[in-house]
DRENLO-553228 format. One record per residue (C-alpha): z, x, y; residue in one letter. Coordinates in steps of 0.25 Angstrom, whole numbers. Each point is the difference from the previous one (the first is absolute). Layout:
N
R    zz    xx    yy residu
R     Z     X     Y      A
...
//
This chain:
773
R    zz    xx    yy residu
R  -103  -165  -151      X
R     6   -11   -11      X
R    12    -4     9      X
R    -3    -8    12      X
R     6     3    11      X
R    12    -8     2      X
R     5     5   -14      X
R    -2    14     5      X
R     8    -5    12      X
R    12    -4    -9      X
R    -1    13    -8      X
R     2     9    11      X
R     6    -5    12      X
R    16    -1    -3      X
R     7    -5    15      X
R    -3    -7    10      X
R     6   -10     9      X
R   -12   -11     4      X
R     8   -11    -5      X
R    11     4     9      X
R    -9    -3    13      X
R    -9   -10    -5      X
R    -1   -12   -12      X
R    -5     6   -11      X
R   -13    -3    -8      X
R     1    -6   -12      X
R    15     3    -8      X
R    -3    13    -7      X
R    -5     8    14      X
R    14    -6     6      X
R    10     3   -12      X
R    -6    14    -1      X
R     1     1    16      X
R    14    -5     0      X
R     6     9   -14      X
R    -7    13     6      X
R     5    -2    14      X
R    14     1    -6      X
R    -4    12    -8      X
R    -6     8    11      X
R    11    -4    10      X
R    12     1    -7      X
R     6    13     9      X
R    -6    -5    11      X
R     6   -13     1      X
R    13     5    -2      X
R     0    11    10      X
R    -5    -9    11      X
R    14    -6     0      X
R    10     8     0      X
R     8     5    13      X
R     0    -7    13      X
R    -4    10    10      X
R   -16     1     1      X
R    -5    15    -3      X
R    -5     7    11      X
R   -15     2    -7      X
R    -2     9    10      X
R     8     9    -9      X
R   -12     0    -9      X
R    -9    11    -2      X
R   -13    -4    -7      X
R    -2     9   -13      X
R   -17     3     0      X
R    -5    -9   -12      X
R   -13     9    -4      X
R   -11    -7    -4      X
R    -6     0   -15      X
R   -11    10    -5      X
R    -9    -1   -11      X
R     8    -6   -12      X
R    -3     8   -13      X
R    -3   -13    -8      X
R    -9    -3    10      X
R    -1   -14    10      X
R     6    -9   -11      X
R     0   -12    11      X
R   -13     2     3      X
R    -4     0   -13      X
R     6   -13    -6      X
R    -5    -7    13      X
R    -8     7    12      X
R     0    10     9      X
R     7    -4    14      X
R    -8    -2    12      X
R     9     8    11      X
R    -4   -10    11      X
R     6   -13    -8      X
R    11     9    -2      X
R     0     1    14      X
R    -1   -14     4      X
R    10    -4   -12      X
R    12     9     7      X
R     0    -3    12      X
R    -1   -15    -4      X
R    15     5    -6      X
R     6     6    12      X
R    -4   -12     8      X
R     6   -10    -9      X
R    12    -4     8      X
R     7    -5   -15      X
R    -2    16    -5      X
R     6     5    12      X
R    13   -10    -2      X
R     3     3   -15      X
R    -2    16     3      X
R    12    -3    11      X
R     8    -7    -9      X
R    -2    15   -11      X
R     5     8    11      X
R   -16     3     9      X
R     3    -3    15      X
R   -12    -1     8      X
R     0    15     2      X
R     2     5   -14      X
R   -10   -11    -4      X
R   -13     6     7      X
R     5    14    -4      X
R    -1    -4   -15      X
R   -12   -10     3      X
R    -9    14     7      X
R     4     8   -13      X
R    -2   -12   -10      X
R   -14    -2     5      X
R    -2    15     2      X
R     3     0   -15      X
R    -8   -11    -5      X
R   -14     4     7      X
R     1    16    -1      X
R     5     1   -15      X
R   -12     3   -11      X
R     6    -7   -12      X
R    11   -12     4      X
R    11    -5   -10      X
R    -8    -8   -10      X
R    10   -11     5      X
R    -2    -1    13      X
R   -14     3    -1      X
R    -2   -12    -8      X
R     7    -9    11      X
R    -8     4    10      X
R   -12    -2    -7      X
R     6   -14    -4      X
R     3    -2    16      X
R   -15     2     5      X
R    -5    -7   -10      X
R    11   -14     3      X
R     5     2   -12      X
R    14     3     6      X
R     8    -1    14      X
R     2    11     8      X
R    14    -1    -1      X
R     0     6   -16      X
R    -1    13     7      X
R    13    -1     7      X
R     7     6   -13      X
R    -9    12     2      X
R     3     0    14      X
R    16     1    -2      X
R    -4     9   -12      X
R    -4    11     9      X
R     9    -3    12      X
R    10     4   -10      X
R    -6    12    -2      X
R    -1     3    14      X
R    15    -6     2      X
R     8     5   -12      X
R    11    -6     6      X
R    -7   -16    -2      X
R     2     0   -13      X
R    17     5    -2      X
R     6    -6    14      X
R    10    -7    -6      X
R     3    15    -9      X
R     1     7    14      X
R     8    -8     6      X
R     9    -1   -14      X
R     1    17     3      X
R     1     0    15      X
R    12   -11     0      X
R    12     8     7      X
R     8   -12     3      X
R    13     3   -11      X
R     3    16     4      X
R    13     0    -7      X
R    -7    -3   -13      X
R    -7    14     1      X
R    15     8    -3      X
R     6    -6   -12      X
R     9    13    -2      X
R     6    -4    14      X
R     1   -13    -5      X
R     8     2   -11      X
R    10     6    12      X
R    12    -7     6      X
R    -3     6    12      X
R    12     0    12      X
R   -11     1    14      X
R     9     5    11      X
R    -9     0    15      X
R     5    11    12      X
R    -3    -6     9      X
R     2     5    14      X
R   -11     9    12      X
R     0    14     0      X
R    11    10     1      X
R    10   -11    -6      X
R     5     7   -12      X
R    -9   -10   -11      X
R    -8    10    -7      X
R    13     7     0      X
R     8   -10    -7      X
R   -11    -2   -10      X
R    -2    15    -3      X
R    16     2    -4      X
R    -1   -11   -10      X
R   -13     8    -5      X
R     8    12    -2      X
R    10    -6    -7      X
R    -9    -5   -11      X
R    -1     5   -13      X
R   -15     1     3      X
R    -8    -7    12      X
R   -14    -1     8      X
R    -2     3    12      X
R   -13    -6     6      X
R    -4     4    15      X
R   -12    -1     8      X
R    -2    16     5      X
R     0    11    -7      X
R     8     5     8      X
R    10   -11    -2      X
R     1     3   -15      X
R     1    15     2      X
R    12    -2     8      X
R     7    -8   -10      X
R    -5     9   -11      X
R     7    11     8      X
R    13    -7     3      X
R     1    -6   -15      X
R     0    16    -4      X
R     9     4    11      X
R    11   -11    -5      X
R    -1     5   -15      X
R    -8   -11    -3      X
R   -12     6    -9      X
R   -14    -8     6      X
R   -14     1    -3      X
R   -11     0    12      X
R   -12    -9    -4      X
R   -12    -3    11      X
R   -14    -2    -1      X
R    -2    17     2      X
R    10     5    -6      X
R    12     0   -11      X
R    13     9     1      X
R     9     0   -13      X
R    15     2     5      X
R     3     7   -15      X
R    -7    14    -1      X
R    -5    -5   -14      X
R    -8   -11     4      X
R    11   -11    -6      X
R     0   -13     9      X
R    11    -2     9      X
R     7   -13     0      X
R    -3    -3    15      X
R   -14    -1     5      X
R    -5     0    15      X
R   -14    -4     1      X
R   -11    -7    10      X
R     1   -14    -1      X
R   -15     0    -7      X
R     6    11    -9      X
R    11    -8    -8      X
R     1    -3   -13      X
R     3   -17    -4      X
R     2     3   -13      X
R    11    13    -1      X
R    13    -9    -1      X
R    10     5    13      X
R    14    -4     5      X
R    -3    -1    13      X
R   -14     1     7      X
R     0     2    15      X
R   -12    -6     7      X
R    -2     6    13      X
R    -6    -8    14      X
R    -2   -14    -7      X
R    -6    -6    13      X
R   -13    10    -4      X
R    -2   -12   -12      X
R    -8    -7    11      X
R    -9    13     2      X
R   -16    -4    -1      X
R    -2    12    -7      X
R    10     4    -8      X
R    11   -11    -1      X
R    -5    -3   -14      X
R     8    13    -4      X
R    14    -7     5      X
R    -5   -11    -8      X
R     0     7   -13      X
R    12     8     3      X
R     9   -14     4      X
R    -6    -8   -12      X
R    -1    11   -11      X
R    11    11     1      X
R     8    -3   -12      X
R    15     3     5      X
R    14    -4     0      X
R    -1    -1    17      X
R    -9    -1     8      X
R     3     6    14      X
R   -10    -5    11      X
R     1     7    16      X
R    -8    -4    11      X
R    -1   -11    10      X
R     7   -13    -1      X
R   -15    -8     4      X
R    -2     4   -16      X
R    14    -7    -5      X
R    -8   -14    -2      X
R   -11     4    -7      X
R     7    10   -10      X
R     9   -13    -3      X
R   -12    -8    -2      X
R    -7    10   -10      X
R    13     3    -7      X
R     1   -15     0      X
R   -12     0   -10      X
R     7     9   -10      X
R    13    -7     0      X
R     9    11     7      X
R     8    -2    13      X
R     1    10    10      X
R    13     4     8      X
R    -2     3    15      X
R     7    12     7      X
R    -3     1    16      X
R     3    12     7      X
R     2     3    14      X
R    -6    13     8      X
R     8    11    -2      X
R    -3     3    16      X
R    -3    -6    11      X
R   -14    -2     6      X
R    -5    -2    14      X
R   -13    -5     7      X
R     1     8    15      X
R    -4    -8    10      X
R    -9    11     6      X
R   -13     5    -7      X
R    -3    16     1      X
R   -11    -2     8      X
R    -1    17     1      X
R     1    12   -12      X
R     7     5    12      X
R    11    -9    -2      X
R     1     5   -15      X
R    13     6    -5      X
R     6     6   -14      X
R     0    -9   -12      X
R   -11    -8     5      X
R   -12    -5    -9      X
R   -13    -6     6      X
R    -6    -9   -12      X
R   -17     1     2      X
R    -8    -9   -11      X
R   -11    10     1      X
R    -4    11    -3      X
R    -8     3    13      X
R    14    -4     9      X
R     9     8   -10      X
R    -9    13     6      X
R    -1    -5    13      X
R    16    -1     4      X
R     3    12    -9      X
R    -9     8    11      X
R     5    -7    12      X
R    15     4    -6      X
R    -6    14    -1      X
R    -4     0    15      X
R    13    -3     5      X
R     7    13    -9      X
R     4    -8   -11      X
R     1     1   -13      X
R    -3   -12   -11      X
R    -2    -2   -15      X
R    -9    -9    -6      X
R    -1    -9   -11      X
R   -11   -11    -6      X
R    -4    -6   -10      X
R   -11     9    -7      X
R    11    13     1      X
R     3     4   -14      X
R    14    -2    -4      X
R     3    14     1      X
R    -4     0    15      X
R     6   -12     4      X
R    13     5    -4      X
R    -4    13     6      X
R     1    -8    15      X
R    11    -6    -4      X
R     8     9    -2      X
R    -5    10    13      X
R     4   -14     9      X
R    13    -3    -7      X
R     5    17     0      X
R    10    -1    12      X
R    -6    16     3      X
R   -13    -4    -1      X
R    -6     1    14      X
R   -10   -12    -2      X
R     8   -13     4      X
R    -9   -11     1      X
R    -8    -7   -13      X
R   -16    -6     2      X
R    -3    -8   -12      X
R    -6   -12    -6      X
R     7   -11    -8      X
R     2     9   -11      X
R    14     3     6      X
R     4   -15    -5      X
R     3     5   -15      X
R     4    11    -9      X
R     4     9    12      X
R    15     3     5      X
R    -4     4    15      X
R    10     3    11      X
R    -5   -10    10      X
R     8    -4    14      X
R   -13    -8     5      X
R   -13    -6    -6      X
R    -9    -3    11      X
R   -13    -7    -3      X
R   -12     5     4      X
R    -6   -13    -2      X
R     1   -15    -6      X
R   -14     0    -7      X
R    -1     6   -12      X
R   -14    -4   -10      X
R     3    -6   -13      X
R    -7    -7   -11      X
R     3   -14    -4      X
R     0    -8   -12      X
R   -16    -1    -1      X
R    -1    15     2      X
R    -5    -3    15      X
R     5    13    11      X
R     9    -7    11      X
R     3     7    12      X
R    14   -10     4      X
R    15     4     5      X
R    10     5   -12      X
R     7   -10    -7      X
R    15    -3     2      X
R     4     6   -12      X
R    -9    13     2      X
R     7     1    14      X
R    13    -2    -5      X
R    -3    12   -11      X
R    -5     9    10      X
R    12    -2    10      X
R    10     1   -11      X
R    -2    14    -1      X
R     6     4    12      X
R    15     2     1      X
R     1     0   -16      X
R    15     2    -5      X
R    -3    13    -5      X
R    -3     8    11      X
R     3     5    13      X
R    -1   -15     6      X
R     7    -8    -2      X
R    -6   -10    10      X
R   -13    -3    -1      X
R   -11    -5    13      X
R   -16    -5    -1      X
R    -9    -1    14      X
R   -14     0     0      X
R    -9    11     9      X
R    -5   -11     7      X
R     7   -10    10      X
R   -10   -11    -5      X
R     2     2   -13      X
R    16    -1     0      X
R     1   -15     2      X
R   -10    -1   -11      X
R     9     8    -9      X
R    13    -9     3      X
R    -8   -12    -5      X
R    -2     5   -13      X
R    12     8    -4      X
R     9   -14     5      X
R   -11    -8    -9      X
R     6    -4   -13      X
R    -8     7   -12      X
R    -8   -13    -6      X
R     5    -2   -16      X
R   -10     6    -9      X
R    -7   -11    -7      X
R    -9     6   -11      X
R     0    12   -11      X
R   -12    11    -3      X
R    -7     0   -13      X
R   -10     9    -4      X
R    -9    -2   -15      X
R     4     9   -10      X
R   -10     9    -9      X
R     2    -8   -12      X
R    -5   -14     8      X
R   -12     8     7      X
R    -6     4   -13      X
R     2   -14    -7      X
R    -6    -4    13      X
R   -11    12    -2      X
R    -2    -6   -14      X
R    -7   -12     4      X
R    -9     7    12      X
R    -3    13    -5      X
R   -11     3     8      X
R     9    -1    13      X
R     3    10     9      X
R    16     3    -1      X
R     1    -4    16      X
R    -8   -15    -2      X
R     9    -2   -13      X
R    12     3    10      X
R    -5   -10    11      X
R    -4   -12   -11      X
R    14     4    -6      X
R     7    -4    15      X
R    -9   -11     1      X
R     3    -5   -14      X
R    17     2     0      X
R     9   -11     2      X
R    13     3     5      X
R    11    -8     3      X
R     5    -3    15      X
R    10    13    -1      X
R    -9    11    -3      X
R   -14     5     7      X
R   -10     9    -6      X
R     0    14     7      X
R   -12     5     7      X
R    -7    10   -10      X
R   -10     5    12      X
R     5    14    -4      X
R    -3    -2   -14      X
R   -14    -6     3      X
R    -5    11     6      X
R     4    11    -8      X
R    -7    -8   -12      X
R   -13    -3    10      X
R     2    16     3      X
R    -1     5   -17      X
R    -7   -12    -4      X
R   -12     8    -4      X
R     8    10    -8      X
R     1    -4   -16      X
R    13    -5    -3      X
R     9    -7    -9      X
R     5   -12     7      X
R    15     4    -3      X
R    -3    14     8      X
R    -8    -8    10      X
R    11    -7     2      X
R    11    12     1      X
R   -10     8    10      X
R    -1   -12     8      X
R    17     0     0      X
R     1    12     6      X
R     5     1    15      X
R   -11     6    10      X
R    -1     0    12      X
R   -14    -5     3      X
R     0     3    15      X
R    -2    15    -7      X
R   -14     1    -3      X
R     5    13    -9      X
R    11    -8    -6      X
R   -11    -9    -4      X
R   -11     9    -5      X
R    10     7    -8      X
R     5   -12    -8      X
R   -15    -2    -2      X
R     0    14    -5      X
R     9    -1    -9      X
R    -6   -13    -6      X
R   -11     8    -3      X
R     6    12    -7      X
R     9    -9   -10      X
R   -12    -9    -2      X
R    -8    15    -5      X
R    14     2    -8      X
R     0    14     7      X
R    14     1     4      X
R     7     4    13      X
R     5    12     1      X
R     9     9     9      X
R   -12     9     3      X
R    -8   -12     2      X
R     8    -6    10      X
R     2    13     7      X
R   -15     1     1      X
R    -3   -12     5      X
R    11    -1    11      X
R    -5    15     5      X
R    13     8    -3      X
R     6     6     5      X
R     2    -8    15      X
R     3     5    13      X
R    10    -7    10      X
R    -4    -8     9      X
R    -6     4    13      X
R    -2   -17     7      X
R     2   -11    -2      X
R   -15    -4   -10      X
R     6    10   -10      X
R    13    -3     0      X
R    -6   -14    -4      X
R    -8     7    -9      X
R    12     7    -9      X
R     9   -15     0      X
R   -14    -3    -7      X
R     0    11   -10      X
R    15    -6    -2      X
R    -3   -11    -4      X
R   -10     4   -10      X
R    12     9    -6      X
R     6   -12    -1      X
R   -11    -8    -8      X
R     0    11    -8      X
R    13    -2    -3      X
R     1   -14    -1      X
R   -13     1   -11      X
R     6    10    -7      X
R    12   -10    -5      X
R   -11   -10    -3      X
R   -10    10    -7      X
R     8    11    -6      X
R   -12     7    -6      X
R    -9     0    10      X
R     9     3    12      X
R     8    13    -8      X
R     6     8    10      X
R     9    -9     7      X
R    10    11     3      X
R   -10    10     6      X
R    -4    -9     9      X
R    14    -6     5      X
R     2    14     2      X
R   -13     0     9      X
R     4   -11     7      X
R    13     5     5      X
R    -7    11     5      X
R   -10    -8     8      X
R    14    -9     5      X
R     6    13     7      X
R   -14     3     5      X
R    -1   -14     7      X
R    15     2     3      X
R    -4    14    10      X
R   -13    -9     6      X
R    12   -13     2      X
R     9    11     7      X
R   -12     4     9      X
R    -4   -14     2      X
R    -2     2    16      X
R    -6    12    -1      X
R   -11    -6   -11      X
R    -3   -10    10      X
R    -2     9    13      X
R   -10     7   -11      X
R    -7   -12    -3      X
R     0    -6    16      X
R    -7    16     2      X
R   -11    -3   -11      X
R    -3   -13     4      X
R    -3     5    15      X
R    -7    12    -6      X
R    -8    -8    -9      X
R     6    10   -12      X
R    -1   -13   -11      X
R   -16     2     1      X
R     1    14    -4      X
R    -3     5   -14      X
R    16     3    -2      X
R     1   -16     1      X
R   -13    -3    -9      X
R     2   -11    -8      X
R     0     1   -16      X
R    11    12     1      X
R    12    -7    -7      X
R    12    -1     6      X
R     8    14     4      X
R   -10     8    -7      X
R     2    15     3      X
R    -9     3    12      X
R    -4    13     7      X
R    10    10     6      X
R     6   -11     9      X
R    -1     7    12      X
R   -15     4    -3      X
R    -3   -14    -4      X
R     5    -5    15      X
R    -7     9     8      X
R   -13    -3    -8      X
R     2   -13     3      X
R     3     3    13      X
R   -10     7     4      X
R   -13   -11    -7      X
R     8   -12     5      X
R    -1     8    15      X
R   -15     5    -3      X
R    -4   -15    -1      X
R     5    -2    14      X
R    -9     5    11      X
R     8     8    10      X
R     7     6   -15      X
R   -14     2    -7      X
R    -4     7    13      X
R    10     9    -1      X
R     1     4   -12      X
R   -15     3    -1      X
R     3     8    12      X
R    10     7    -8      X
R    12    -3    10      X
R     8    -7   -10      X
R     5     4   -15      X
R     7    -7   -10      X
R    14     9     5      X
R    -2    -5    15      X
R    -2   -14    -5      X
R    13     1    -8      X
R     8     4    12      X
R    -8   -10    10      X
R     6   -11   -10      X
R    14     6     0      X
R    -1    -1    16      X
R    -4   -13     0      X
R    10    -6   -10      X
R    10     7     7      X
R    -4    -7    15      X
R     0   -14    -6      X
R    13     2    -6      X
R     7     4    13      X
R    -9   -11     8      X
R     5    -9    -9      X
R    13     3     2      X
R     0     0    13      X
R    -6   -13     0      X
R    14    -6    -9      X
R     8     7    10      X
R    -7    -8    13      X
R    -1   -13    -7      X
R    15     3    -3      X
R     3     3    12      X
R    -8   -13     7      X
R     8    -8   -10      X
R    13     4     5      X
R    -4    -2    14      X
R    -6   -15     0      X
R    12    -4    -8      X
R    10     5    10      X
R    -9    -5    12      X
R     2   -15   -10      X
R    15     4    -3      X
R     6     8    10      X
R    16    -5    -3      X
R    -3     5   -14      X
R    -4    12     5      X
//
């Protein structure tokens, strides 16, 4: 060769950083070190300042960083100086890991111990197992085995492929530009250009707030309604149309024009998620302010308070939210005018709990947070001969109002109301009593964590403010608990003041998550999400909502090829995940957009089994809720995806179908639970009627075929039943009847067990009271 090697060195090697850990040899080696340090470290230097919250690096999923094969050109390092010997290598890289000085600087680029041994394992992988290196670095490990150079000129090289395994390295300070959430107000400037007048309800329930704000709303020239529910929107969709006052319906699933045409109304009554911040309004209405602190969904309050572009804003809830709606209005330069409001009626905590359903009487509601107690008082009602609707969460609307109605119909033989929480919103019920079932109720805090702790003040507050509501029969209103032990519990929290609310939800829109994407490419959606959140600043009166919910739906279609923006959308679309149908369906339908095959009617009919049969327990009543809420994916898609989700009408009309199917299995509640009680002690669920992979209601044998047969293999696998029937003593038709008999005597013991327990109540107390006897 006719360059020596130094010469060759100085051709080839273009960064290092040896003079910034050690004196340099000679001035040309140390300039050169010092001038080419700056060159290959200009992004990293800058993004190793930046915010003042450490990243959790935990965060940081390594990217695999192949090996090189063969290089077409050949081995040109090895050619201009030698072939490497792999044990020097060897022996030269761990010499590197140890160096307490390397270890030191890769902190200062953003390498914590842990990211640091994860990039050193890959690096050294990299050097020993490729077939042709960079000529570079090729040359500098030649240079360091033969002490012509210092271990640490491979430290660029080093951070060279840590980068690539870390994307996020070498553009911190850019992510952290893109994730900055701390100037919200900034993200509307069309409500901003607004003098806006913010007037706050402010008052508990059954005061006449939401009232107040709604006449001002009809009065308008055009206004906003923003509410929670569904069914909240539906009811002021209706009342706006029964004024004279032409309204638009707009939710997540759905879109009813009041003009025949098409033409837009003036009025709008939406889900809070659902309106628009840039159509310009005279007055918006936003609806249960107090949910801005939501973990999950208080982002959407947020948006709605920040970026409605209207003339007024009328906000009704809680007065806990009156200081930090002034605080964010605050921000944007607009005062807000506080109106309190009194009850309507009054309320009263008894000082007695019901301690027996015995003791139950018309107009009372016993409030379950499970779905498990809701079935299990609504039995125990039954036994007694009485009759009782029910209502939680996961009923369809159409269902819910359903139950409502039945209770609150004055020639309506049922009386009595089982139902969850659900009851605190978008429901006018007929309630004389709310008597708690229990305190406890699961929840999911900031951090996505389940808790298992008594309801909130506030909760209780909502939920005992819907007895003795103006509007109906009572005009007094009384809360209790089922339990004695529990009632003293209750007291404390209703007479606890509701704490301020202290922070605001935010959520990351599209548009940041794929500038975010832009710089990790190779990041699944739900790590981009979590280094997002890890990444965001925000200032001292806002919080990030928990995106748990969105995380899995993107770890659940992560697999499937998709653009990120209809990642994202997909992702955005409410599930409910405890529904393992629910789930593989969104994951289905990933699938079928991802092939561009669009979603038909007749599709949708095939893969939910159509036509379905009403329910005949409990697991398929489950099962057609389910079905449900896949309708209502549909739905939700098909306003997102118009070409691939055509037949939005068909399948709204399939849905209502499905709701007055669930409505007849709701109405029969009790009798779908003695059914399930009767399978479960005949073991029916291991029975090919009950075989899993058949999707939810499909259409099954003659029904009473299908139980007989059942019958008669889940007996056969007992051995006085399998004795029998070999003997041919029993048949599927004796069976049938032996079940009827049996459910029969259960029911009367059971009866006559209430009526004794009854009837030793009544005698101990008057043994303990005899003057109030």
């Amino acid at each position: 060769m006719s360059l020596p090697w130094c010469a060759l060195r100085w051709v080839w090697f273009p960064a290092r950083v040896g003079p910034a850990l050690r004196p340099g040899r000679g001035p040309g080696p140390r300039l050169l070190g010092r001038a080419a340090a700056g060159a290959w470290s200009s992004s990293s230097s800058s993004s190793s300042s930046g915010g003042s919250k450490a990243p959790n690096t935990s965060l940081y999923v390594p990217l695999p960083v192949k090996p090189l094969g063969p290089s077409a050109a050949g081995d040109v390092g090895a050619e201009l100086t030698r072939p490497l010997n792999k044990a020097e290598v060897r022996k030269v890289l761990d010499r590197f890991y140890k160096r307490k000085e390397i270890q030191k600087l890769g902190t200062d680029y953003g390498l914590d111990a842990r990211l640091f041994h994860q990039a050193f394992i890959s690096f050294r992988n990299y050097i020993l197992q490729s077939q042709s290196l960079d000529v570079d670095i090729h040359i500098t490990l030649n240079d360091i085995c033969f002490s012509a150079a210092h271990v640490d000129d491979l430290f660029p090289f080093f951070m060279r492929h840590a980068k690539q395994m870390f994307p996020m390295l070498a553009c911190k300070d850019d992510l952290r530009k893109i994730s900055d959430l701390r100037l919200p107000p900034n993200w509307y400037p069309e409500a901003r250009s607004f003098r806006r007048k913010v007037v706050f309800h402010a008052g508990p329930t059954n005061s006449g707030k939401t009232y107040h704000a709604i006449q001002s709303y009809l009065a308008a020239k055009s206004g906003v309604y923003c509410g929670p529910l569904k069914l909240l929107a539906h009811e002021i969709f209706e009342k706006s149309n029964d004024a004279g006052v032409s309204c638009d319906l707009v939710t997540g699933e759905e879109r009813v024009m009041a003009d025949p045409d098409g033409k837009p109304a003036a009025h709008v009554a939406c889900t809070v998620e659902m309106c628009s911040v840039t159509s310009p309004y005279d007055v918006a209405v936003i609806d249960e302010i107090q949910m801005i602190k939501d973990p999950a969904r208080g982002w959407a309050w947020t948006r709605a308070l920040l970026g409605l572009c209207a003339q007024e804003i009328h906000l009704c809830g809680e007065a806990a939210a009156i200081d930090i709606v002034t605080e964010l209005m605050y921000t944007t330069g607009e005062e807000v005018e506080v109106r309190n409001y009194e009850r309507l009626t009054p309320i009263i905590v008894l000082d007695r709990a019901l301690e027996s359903l015995d003791n139950l009487r018309p107009g009372d509601c016993i409030v379950c947070f499970s779905k498990n107690d809701i079935y299990s008082v609504s039995r125990q009602i039954e036994i007694r001969g009485l009759e009782s609707a029910v209502i939680y969460g996961s009923l369809p609307p159409g269902t819910k109002l359903a139950q409502a109605k039945k209770f609150n119909d004055p020639d309506d033989p049922c009386k009595i109301l089982v139902a969850t929480d659900a009851i605190g919103m978008g429901l006018n019920l007929s309630i004389k009593r709310i008597i708690f079932n229990s305190l406890i109720k699961p929840s999911i805090n900031e951090k996505g964590e389940k808790e298992m702790e008594p309801i909130s003040t506030s909760q209780a507050l909502q939920i005992s403010g819907r007895a003795g509501r103006f509007s109906s029969k009572f005009k007094e209103g009384e809360v209790t608990t089922m339990y004695p032990e529990d009632l003293k519990l209750l007291k404390e929290i209703l007479n606890k003041p509701v704490e301020p609310i202290g922070a605001a939800g935010l959520h990351p829109t599209a548009d940041q998550i794929e500038m975010f994407a832009y710089h990790l490419p190779d990041t699944t959606l739900a790590n981009l999400i979590d280094i997002f959140v890890d990444f965001s600043q925000v200032d001292g009166q806002y919080f990030v909502c928990n995106m748990d919910d969105f995380k899995f739906s993107a770890d659940l279609i992560q697999h499937i090829p998709l653009s990120l923006r209809v990642r994202y959308v997909f992702c955005t679309a409410p599930i409910n995940k405890k529904q393992p149908f629910v789930c593989s369906s969104l994951l289905q339908f990933a699938r079928q957009f991802s092939r561009n095959e669009p979603l038909t009617f007749a599709w949708i009919r095939r893969y939910t089994r159509w036509p379905l049969q009403p329910p005949k327990n409990i697991k398929d009543l489950v099962e057609l809720e389910a079905v449900h809420d896949v309708l209502d994916l549909y739905l939700w898609l098909s306003y997102r995806f118009v070409d691939m989700f055509p037949d939005a009408s068909l399948v709204r009309d399939l849905q209502k179908e499905l709701d007055g199917i669930i409505q007849k299995g709701v109405h029969n509640i009790t009798t779908l639970i003695r059914m399930s009680e009767a399978q479960r002690m005949l073991n029916l669920d291991s029975s090919p009627a009950g075989k899993q992979g058949q999707l939810p209601g499909a259409a099954k044998p003659s029904s009473g075929e299908a139980v007989e047969a059942a019958m008669a293999e889940s007996l056969a696998s007992k051995s006085l039943a399998s004795k029998l029937v070999r003997q041919g003593r029993l048949t599927p038709h004796m069976l049938k009847q032996l079940r009827k008999e049996w459910l029969k005597q259960q029911t009367e013991e059971e009866r006559a067990r209430a009526e004794d327990g009854s009837h030793s109540e009544r005698t101990r107390r008057k043994k303990n009271n005899p003057k109030a006897h």
